[in-house]
N, C-alpha and C positions, 0 to 999 in steps of 0.2 A: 720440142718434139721433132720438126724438122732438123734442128742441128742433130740430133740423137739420129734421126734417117739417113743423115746424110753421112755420117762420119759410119755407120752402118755398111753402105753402101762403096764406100772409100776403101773401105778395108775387106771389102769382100773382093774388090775388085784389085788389091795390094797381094793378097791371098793366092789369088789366080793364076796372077800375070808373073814372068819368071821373071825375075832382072837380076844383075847379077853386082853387088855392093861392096865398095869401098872401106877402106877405114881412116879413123883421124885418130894421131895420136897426142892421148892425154898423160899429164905425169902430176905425179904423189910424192910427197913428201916423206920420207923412212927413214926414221930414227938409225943414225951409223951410218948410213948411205947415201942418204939427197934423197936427189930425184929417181924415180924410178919410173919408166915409160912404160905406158901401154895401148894396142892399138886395139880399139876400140870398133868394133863390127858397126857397117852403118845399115843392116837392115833393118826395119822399122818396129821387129817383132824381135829383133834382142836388144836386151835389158842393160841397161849400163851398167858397167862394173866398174868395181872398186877395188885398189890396194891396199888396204889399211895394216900399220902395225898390229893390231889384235890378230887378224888374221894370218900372218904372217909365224906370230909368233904361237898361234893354235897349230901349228904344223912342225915348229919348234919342238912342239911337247910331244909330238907324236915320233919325230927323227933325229936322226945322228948331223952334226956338220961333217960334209963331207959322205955322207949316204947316199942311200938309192932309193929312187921312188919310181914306179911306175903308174900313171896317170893313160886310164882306158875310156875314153870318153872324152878325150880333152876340148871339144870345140873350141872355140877362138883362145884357150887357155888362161882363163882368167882363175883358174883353180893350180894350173899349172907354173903360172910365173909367182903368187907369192909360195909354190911349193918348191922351187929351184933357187929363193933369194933363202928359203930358212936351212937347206943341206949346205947351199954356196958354190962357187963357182968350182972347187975340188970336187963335191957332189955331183948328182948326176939325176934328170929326168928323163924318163921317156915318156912323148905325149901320144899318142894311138889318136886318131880319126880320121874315118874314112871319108865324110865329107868332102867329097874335091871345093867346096867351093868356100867351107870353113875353115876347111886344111890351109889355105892361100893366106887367111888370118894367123891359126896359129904358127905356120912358118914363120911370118913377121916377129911376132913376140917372140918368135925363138930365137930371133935376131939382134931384138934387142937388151940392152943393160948386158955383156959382154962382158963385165968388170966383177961383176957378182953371180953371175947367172952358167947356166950350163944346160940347155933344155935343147935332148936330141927328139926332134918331130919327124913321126910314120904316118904316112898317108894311108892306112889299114884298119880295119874291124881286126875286134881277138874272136874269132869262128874253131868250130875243133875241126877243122881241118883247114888245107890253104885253097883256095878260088874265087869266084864269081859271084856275089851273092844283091837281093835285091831288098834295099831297106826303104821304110816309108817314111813320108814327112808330111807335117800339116800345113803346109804352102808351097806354093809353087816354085819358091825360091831357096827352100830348103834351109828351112832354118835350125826345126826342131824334128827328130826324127828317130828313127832303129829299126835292128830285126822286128820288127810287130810280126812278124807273120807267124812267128814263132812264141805268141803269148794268145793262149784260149781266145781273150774280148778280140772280138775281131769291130768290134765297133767303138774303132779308138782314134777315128776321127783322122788317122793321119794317110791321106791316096794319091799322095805325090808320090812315084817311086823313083830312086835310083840305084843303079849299077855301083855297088864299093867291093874295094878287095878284103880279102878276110886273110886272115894269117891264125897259124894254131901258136898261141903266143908262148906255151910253153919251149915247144921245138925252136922257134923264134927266138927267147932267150937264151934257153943253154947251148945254143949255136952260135949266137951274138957275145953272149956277155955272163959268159961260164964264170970270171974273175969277178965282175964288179956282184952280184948276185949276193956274193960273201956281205954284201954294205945293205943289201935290199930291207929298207926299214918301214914299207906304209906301198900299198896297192889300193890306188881308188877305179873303183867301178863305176860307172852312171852311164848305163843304155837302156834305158827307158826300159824295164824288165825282164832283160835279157841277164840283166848280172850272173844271178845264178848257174845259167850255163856255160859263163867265161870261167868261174868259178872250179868248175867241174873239170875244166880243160887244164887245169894248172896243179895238179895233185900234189906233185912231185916239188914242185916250188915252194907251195901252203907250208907242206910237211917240213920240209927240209929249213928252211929261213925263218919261218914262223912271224912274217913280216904284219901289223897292224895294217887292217881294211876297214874302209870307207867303202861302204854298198846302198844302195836305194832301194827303200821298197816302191817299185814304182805304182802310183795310184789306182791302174787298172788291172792289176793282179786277182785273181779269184783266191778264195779261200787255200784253196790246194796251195796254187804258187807260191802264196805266203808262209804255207806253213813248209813246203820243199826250202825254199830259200834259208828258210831258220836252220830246217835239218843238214841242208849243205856245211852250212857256216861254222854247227854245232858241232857237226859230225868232223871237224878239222881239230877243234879240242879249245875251240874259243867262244867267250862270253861277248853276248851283242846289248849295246846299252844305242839308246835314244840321242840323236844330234841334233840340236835345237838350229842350231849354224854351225858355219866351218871360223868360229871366232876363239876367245879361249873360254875353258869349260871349267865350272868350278864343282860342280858334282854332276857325274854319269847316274843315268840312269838305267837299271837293267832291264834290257827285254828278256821275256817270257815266250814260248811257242805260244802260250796263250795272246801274249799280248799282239800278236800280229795282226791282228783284224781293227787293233785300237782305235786309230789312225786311219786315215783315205791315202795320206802318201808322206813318207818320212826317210830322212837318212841316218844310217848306222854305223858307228864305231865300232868292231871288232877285235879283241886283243886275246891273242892266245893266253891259255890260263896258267903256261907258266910265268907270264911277264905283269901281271896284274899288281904285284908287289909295286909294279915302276911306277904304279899312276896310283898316287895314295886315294884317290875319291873313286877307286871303281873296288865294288865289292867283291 
């Protein structure tokens, strides 16, 4: 009971205090490749990560070698680097986070493995317009966080705030990257329930490229939000099925506008309904 008090008490006090953390970098064995590096965030409240070929090649099935992906959320990039080894170093990532202090992470990995990799990192939120904006986190050191202020539950636990820049990532892209756009095969979302609004901000991109999304239902959503998010997604002309992990998948499952409440907090595959044909287990 006292270890339980104390270790309590450790972390409330880890919680509070800002400090600002390191990385060390680990490497993975990949099949075709070797080694593969990653550096690995040493704050005490993120989770280690992992490379693994399953993973690598769940992203595979989702894109082109040599494609484009846009990764909104990327914190230290551990979704981003096995997503830059499956398009390849012809391929191309963009990692979005605004983080200044996680950004300093995923820069690193975007530095590393060079030989297979191609992962261009913005230090930016996607906001539908460009400036200033203030997102919260549930420690002092900012580990985990987003627009909250912009989801109903306002008791969501996270009252560290900081200052990040926000970019309208549409205008961002067909201003950047008018060319490569044509290759754009898979857009992952994850801002703790903000997705649906980046969503909104990108019409013209959805429409047009018809690219596979990864979105989160994030766990403090209210019924409404849940059910906006479905309609967003729907309303693009694609079928949202169930992600158990980001590993590989042998049968999707379909969500329902009903089914949105199923679940406390889950991730979703997204595939426009003319391309369903390509994934023989989605219905």
């Amino acid at each position: 009971m006292l270890n339980y008090i104390k270790r309590k008490i450790e972390r409330k006090k880890l919680k509070e205090t800002f400090k600002e953390y390191g990385f060390e970098i680990k490497q993975f064995q990949i099949d075709g490749l070797g080694k593969v590096e990653y550096a690995q965030w040493l704050h005490p409240f993120d989770v280690p990560k992992k490379i693994t070929n399953s993973n690598i090649k769940f992203y595979q099935r989702l894109t082109n070698k040599g494609g484009m992906i846009i990764d909104v959320g990327a914190h230290t990039g551990d979704t981003t680097v096995p997503m830059a080894i499956a398009v390849g170093k012809e391929g191309m990532v963009l990692g979005f986070e605004p983080n200044k202090y996680v950004y300093k992470i995923l820069e690193k990995n975007a530095s590393l493995n060079p030989d297979f990799t191609n992962i261009i990192p913005q230090c930016a939120a996607a906001t539908d317009k460009d400036g200033k904006f203030t997102f919260n986190y549930s420690d002092a050191s900012f580990c985990n966080g987003g627009f909250l202020s912009q989801i109903k539950n306002k008791r969501h636990h996270h009252h560290f705030t900081l200052e990040v820049t926000g970019i309208n990532l549409q205008n961002y892209l067909l201003k950047k990257y008018p060319d490569d756009l044509k290759k754009l095969d898979l857009i992952k979302i994850d801002t703790e329930g903000y997705d649906k609004e980046i969503l909104k901000t990108i019409p013209q991109i959805i429409n047009k490229y018809k690219p596979n999304l990864m979105v989160e239902c994030f766990k403090r959503l209210n019924k409404e939000e849940r059910n906006e998010l479905f309609d967003v997604i729907n309303g693009f002309d694609y079928n949202l099925y169930y992600l158990e992990n980001f590993e590989l998948f042998d049968k999707l499952e379909k969500i329902e506008k009903t089914n949105m409440t199923n679940k406390d907090h889950f991730d979703m595959l997204a595939i426009h309904k003319s391309k369903n044909s390509l994934y023989n287990n989605a219905p």
